[in-house]
Each structure stands twice: as structure tokens, then as C-alpha cells.
N, C-alpha and C positions, 0 to 999 in steps of 0.2 A: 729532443724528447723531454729532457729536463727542463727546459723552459717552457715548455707546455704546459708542464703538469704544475709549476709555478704561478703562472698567469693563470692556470685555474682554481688553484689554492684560493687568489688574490679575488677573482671573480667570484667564487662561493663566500669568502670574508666579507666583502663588497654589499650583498644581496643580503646576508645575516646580517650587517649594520643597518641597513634600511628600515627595516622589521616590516611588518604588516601596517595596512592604511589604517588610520582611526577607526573604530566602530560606532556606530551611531548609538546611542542611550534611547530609550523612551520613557516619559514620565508619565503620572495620572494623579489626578488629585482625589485624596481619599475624604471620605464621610466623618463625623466626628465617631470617635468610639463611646459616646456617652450611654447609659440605661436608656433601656423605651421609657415615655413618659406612662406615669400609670394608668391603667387602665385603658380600654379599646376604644377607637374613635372610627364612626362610620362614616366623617367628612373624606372627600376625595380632595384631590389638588392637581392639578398641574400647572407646572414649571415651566414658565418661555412663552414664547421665546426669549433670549438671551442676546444683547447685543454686548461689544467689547470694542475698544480703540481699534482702528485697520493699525496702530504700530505694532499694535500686540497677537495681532489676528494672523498670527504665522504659524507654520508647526511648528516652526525654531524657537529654542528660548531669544526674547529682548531681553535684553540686562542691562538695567543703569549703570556706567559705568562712568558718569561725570554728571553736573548738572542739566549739562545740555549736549548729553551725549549716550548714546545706547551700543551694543554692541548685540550682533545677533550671534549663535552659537550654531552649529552649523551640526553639529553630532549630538545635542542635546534636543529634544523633538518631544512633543507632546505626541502622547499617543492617539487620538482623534481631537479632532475642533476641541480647542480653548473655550467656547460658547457651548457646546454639549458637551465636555467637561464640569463646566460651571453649574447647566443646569441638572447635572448627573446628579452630583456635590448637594448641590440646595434642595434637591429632590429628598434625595436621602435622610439629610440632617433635618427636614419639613418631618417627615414619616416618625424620626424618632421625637424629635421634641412635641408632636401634638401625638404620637402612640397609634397612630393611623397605617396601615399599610397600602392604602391607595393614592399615593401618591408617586406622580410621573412626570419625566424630563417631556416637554410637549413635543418633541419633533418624533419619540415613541408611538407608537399604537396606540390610539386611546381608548379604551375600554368607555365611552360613554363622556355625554356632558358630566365636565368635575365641577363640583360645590363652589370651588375658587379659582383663580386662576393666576399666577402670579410671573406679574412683568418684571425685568431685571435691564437694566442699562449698565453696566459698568463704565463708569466715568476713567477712572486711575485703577490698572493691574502695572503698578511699580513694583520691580524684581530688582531690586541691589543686592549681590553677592556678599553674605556674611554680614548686614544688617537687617534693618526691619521691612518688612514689604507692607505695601501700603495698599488696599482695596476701597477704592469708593464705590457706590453703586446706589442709582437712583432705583426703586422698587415700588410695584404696586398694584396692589391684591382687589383683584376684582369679587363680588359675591354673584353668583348663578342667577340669584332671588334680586336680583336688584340690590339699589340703593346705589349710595355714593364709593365710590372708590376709596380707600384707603394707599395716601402714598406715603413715603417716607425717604429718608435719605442716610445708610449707613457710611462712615468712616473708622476703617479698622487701621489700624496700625500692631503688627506684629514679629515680633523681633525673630528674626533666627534664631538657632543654636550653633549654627558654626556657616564657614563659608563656602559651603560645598552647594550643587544642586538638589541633592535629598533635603537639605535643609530648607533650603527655598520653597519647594515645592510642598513641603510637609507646613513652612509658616505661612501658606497660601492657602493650606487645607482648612487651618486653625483660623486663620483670618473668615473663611468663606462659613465657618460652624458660625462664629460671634453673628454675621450678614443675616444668616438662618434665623438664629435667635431672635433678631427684632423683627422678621416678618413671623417667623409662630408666635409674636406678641400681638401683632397686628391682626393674625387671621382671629387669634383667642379673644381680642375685644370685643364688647357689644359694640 
């Protein structure tokens, strides 16, 4: 009996050292928190589609972890597409820096033809843990009324604050505000 009750000590010790399996994380990439630009603008926008690398086009995070080398993360998970992620993000940061609130990620409802309409390629979504991530992205802002296209081409480079996944994903938010900024330059040109 007393080795019974031994072997089950050792079997409850056993089970306690294991602990519980990992848990998966979700991320999102958030809007910039900047002021609305002043005053009301009745231009609409939509955003997208959105394309992005298929290395990057995972729920997993990819993480640079050499030069020629990535590593996917298996419990760190975007919370929807990377690409309606992105064009959540650019929606958003559009809205505040031209003071507009009709602006929408296009794969949403569209309340009606928008005034512009703005393409996005994402060339480089580089994620190195505890350095700068790096966003390229080819972009380019249709007018409703015609005329020629406006395209352009951003390069952000944006350092973390530490090496964690908040951090990443927070210098991916900031990267993707700067991306915003040169297209509300672009739609505000004559």
C-alpha cells in the first residue's frame, strides 16, 4: 500500500513538472495615436487591396533570425490576415492625418464609390526581434475623377524598444503611421 501511494506521489510530481502546453498570443497592429488633422474633410478613401510577401503571409509570426534565415513562431499569431491588418492600420492613420472619417480597409462594406482608392504592395515586412523592422511598400492612390495615378514608394526603417513581440509589433504599427504619412501627402497634392 505504501508503495502505491509513493508511485503516486511521484506521478502527481511528474505531471506538476510538465506544466500546461504553451498558449498561443494574438497580435494586432494598432493606428497611430496622433490628433485628427484639423478640420472636416468630405473626401472618402478606400484602402486595398493589400498584398504582402507569401513568407510573411502566415498567422505565425516570421522573424529574422539570421540573414538568410527566418524562423516562424508557432504561439505568436496575428489576429486576422497580415493584409487586412495592414489595410486596417492605413485606413485609420488615412482618416486621421487627412481629418476625414470615411475612410475603409476595401475588403469592408463599401458605403459607395470613394473619391480615391489606394493600392498597397508590401515589398519587405522584416521582423528582427529587438532591432529595427523594416517596411517597404509600393503604393498608389487612384482619383474617382480621373487623371493619372499617383504612385510612390515608401522605406521605413524603425527601431524597437526592446526584444520582445509587443515591441515588434508596436515598431510595425509606427513604421506603417510614417507608410500613411507619404500617401496623405500624395492624396493632399494637386
Amino acid at each position: 500500500m505504501r508503495r502505491a501511494r509513493v508511485v503516486a506521489c511521484l506521478a502527481l510530481v511528474a505531471l506538476a513538472a510538465c506544466g500546461s502546453p504553451p498558449k498561443e498570443r494574438y497580435y494586432t497592429l494598432s493606428a497611430a495615436a496622433n490628433a485628427p488633422a484639423a478640420g472636416a474633410s468630405a473626401i472618402s478613401i478606400a484602402v486595398g487591396p493589400v498584398s504582402v510577401p507569401e513568407m510573411v503571409d502566415q498567422p505565425q509570426f516570421v522573424v529574422q533570425v539570421a540573414a538568410n534565415q527566418v524562423a516562424m513562431y508557432e504561439y505568436q499569431r496575428w489576429a486576422s490576415p497580415l493584409k487586412g491588418e495592414i489595410a486596417r492600420v492605413i485606413a485609420a492613420n488615412l482618416a486621421q492625418e487627412l481629418g476625414t472619417a470615411r475612410v475603409w480597409a476595401y475588403a469592408q462594406t463599401t458605403p459607395g464609390k470613394p473619391d480615391y482608392q489606394v493600392l498597397v504592395a508590401v515589398q519587405r515586412f522584416d521582423s528582427p526581434l529587438g532591432e529595427a523592422v523594416t517596411i517597404e511598400a509600393l503604393w498608389t492612390v487612384r482619383r474617382a475623377a480621373g487623371g493619372d495615378p499617383k504612385t510612390g514608394r515608401s522605406l521605413v526603417r524603425e527601431p524597437a524598444a526592446e526584444a520582445g513581440f509587443d515591441a515588434l509589433v508596436a515598431a510595425h504599427s509606427r513604421a506603417l503611421a510614417r507608410v500613411s504619412q507619404d500617401i496623405a501627402g500624395a492624396i493632399r497634392a494637386p
